[in-house]
C-alpha positions as CSV (number, residue, x, y, z in Angstrom):
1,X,-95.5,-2.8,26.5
2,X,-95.3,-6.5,26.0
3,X,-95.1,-6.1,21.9
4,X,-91.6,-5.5,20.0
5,X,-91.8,-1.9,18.7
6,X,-89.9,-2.7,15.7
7,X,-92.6,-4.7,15.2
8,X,-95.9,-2.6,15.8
9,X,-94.3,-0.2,13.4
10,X,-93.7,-2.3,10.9
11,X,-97.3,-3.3,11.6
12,X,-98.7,-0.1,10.7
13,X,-96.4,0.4,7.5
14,X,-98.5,-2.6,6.3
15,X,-101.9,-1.5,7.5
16,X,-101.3,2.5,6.0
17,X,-103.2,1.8,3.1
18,X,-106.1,0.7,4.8
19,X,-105.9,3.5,7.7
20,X,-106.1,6.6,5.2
21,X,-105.8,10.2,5.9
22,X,-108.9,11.4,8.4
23,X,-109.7,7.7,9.0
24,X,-109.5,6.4,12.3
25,X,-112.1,3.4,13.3
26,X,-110.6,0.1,11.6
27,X,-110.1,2.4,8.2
28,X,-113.6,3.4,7.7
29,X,-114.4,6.1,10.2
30,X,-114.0,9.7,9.3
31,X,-112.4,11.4,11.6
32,X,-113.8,15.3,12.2
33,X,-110.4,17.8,11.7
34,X,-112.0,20.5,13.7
35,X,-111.3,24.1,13.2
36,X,-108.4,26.0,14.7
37,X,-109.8,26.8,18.2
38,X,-110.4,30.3,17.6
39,X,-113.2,31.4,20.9
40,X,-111.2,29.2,23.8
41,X,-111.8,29.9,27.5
42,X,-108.8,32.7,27.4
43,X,-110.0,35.3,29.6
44,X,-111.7,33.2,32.3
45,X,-108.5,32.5,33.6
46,X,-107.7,34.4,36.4
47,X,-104.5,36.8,36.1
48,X,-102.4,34.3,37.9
49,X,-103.3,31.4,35.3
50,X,-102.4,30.5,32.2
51,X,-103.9,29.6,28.5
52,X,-102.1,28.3,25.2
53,X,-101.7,30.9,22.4
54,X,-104.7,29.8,20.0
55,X,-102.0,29.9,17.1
56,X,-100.1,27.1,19.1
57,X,-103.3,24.6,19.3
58,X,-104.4,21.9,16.4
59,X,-108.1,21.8,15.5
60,X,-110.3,20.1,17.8
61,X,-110.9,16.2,16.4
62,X,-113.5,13.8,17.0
63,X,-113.0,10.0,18.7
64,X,-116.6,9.2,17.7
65,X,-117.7,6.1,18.9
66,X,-113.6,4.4,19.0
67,X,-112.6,4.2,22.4
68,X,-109.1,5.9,21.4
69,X,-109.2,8.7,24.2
70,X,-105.6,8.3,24.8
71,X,-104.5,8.6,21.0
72,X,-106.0,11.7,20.6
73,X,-105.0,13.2,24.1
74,X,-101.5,12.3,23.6
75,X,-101.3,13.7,19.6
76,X,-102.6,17.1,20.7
77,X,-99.9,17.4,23.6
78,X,-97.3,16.6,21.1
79,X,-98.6,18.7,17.8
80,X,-98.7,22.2,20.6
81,X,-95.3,20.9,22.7
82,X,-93.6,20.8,19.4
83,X,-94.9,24.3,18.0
84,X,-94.0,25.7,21.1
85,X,-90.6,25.0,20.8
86,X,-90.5,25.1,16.8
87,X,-93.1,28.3,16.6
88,X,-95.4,27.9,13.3
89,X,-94.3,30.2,10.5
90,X,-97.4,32.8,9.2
91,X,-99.8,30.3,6.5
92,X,-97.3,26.9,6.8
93,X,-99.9,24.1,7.3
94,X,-100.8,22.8,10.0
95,X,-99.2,19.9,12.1
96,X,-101.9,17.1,12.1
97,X,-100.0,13.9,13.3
98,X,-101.9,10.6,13.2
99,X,-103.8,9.3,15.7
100,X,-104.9,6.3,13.8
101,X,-100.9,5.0,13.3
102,X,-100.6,5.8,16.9
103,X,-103.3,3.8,18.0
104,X,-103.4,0.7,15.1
105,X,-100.1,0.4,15.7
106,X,-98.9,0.4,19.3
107,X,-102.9,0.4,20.9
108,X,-104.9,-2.1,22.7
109,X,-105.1,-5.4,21.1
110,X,-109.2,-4.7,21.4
111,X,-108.6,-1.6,19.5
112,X,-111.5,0.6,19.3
113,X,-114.1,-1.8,21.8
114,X,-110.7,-1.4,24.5
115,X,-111.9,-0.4,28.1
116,X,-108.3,1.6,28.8
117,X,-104.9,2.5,27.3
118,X,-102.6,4.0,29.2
119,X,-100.5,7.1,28.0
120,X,-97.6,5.6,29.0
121,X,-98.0,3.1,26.6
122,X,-98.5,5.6,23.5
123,X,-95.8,7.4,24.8
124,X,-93.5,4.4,24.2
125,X,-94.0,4.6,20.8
126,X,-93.7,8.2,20.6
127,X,-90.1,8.0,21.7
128,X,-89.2,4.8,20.1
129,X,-91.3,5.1,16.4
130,X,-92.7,8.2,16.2
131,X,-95.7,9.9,14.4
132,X,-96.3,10.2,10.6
133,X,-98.4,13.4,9.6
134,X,-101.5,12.8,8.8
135,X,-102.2,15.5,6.0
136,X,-99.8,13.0,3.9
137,X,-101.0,11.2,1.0
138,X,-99.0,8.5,1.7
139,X,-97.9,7.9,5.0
140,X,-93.9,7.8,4.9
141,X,-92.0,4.7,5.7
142,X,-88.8,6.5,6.1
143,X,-88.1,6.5,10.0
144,X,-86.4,9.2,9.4
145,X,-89.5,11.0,8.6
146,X,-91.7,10.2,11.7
147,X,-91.5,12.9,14.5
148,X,-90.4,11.3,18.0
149,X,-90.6,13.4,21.0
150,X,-87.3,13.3,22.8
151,X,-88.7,12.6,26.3
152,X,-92.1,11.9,28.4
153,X,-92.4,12.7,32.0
154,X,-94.7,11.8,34.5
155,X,-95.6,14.2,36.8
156,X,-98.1,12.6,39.2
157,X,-96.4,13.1,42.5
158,X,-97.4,11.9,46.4
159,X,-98.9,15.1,47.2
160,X,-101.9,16.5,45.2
161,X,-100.5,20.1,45.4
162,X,-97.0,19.1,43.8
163,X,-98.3,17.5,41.4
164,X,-100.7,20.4,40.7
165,X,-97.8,22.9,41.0
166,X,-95.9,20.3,38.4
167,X,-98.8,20.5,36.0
168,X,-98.8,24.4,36.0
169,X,-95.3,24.7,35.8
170,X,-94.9,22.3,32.8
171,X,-98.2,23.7,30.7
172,X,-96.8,27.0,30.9
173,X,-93.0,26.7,30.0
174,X,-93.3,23.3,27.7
175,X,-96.4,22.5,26.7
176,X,-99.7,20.6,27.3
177,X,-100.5,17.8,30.0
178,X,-101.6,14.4,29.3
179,X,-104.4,13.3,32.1
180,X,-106.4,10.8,32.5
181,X,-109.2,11.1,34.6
182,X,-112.8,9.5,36.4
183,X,-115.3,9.7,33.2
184,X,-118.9,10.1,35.3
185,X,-122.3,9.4,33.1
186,X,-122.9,13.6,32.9
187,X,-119.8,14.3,31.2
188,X,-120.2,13.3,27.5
189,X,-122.9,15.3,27.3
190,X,-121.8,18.4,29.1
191,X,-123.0,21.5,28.0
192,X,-122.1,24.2,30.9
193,X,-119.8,26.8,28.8
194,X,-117.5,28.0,30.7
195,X,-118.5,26.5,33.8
196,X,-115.9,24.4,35.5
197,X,-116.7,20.4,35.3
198,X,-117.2,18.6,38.1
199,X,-119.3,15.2,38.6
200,X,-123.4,16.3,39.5
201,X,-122.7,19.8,38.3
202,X,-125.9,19.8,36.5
203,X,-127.9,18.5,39.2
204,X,-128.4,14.3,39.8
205,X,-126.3,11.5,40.7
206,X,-123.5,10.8,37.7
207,X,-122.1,7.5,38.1
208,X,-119.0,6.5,37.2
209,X,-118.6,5.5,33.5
210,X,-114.9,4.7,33.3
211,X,-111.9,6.5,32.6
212,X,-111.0,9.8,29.9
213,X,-107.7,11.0,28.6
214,X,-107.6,14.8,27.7
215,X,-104.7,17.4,27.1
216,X,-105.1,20.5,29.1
217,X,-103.5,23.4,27.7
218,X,-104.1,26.2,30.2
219,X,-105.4,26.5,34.0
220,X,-107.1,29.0,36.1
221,X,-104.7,30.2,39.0
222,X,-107.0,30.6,41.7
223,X,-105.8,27.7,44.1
224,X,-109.1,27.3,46.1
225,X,-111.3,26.8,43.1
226,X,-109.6,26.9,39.9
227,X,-109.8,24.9,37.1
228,X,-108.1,23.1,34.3
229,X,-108.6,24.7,30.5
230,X,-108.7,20.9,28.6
231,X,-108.8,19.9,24.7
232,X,-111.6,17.1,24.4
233,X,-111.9,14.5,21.6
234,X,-115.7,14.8,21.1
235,X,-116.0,17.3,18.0
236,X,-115.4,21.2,17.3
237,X,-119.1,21.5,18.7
238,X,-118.8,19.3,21.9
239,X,-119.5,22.3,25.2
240,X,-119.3,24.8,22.6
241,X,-116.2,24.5,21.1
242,X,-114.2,21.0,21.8
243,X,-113.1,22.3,24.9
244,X,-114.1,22.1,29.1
245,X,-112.7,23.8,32.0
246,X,-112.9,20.9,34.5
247,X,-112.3,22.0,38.5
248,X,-108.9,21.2,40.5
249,X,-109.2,18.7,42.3
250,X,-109.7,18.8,46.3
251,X,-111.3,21.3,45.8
252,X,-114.9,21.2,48.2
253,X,-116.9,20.0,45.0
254,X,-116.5,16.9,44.1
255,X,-113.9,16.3,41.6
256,X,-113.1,13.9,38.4
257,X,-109.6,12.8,40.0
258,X,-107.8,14.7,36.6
259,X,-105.0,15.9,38.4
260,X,-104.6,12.4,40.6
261,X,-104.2,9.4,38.5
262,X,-102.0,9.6,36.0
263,X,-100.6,12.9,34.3
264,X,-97.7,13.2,31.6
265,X,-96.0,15.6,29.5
266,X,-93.6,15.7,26.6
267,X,-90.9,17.8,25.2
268,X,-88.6,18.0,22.3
């Protein structure tokens, strides 16, 4: 990142009282806090797969029309990395860290009109700043306060199947993946259930829209046709319930490059 961190933070302090709790687009946008996802794709998995304990998962927010994939990809990796170290007790509430400091602060100068942000650029912040909760009336200035993960690691490697086998091995001993992947015109509006994504599913010709960021919290284990169990940003009500099983890639169908172009986790 070209900007001073001290800086961006310091940023934000100033902005908090205009970025209020469940406000993400330049203050004024409510953002949709989901419910605890409750009736996930657990069970399609095959034996050898894997899928996040719902009582580890945040609810399922909404981006709306703010192009702040990224922020919300890379808060939901964090909020279930850090309750799977630091479990949740019974009725505490629930970790809802804020994507709107996150993205105000250390974003795209374009904020929400931006085309991309990469993760590893959020996750610069996340080590160096870290995240105030966003259930807070007032967001904290004490540093002290923020939660910083401890470390980010990227785990795109030269083949496709390591860096598959990285992504499996990391979702189910730390936590979620970060992944960015090829955004085709059929996926905002995907409504296939349980059906694994892939571009042209549906029928037609998608064309390529741009680029998403998702967390993936679980994966189907079969190798030849699996799939990836991913937390969107699109609403509790997006395919169902906020969440899409999207197909490995290389696999024969076409795929939406999510396990190819850039993939991160975090820990504590």
């Amino acid at each position: 990142m070209t900007e001073n961190m001290d800086e961006l933070s310091a940023a934000w302090i100033a902005r908090r009282q205009l970025v209020t709790r469940r406000h993400v687009v330049a203050g004024a946008a409510a953002l949709a806090t989901g419910v605890a996802a409750q009736t996930l794709f657990s069970g399609e998995a095959s034996a050898a797969g894997y899928m996040t304990p719902a009582n580890l998962l945040t609810p399922v927010k909404n981006q709306h029309t703010c192009n702040a994939c990224t922020a919300f990809a890379v808060v939901a990796a964090i909020e279930t990395t850090y309750y799977r170290k630091f479990p949740p007790a019974a009725g505490a509430d629930i970790l809802n860290l804020s994507e709107g400091q996150l993205f105000f602060a250390a974003g795209p100068k374009a904020a929400c009109n931006a085309t991309h942000w990469w993760p590893e650029d959020a996750l610069a912040y996340c080590l160096k700043v870290g995240l105030a909760r966003e259930d807070q009336e007032t967001f904290v200035d004490n540093q002290n306060q923020l939660l910083k993960i401890a470390k980010a690691s990227r785990l795109v490697r030269p083949k496709l199947k390591d860096t598959q086998d990285e992504m499996r091995k990391w979702i189910s001993a730390t936590g979620p993946v970060i992944a960015v992947m090829a955004e085709y015109s059929d996926f905002f509006n995907y409504n296939g259930g349980t059906t694994a994504y892939y571009p042209g599913v549906g029928g037609g010709t998608p064309y390529l829209v741009g680029g998403h960021v998702l967390a993936i919290v679980g994966y189907d284990g079969n190798p030849a046709n699996g799939y990836w169990i991913c937390k969107n940003s699109y609403g509790k009500s997006w395919n169902g319930n906020g969440y899409v099983n999207i197909a490995y890639g290389g696999s024969a169908a076409d795929d939406a490059l999510i396990d190819q172009i850039d993939v991160w986790g975090v820990s504590f």
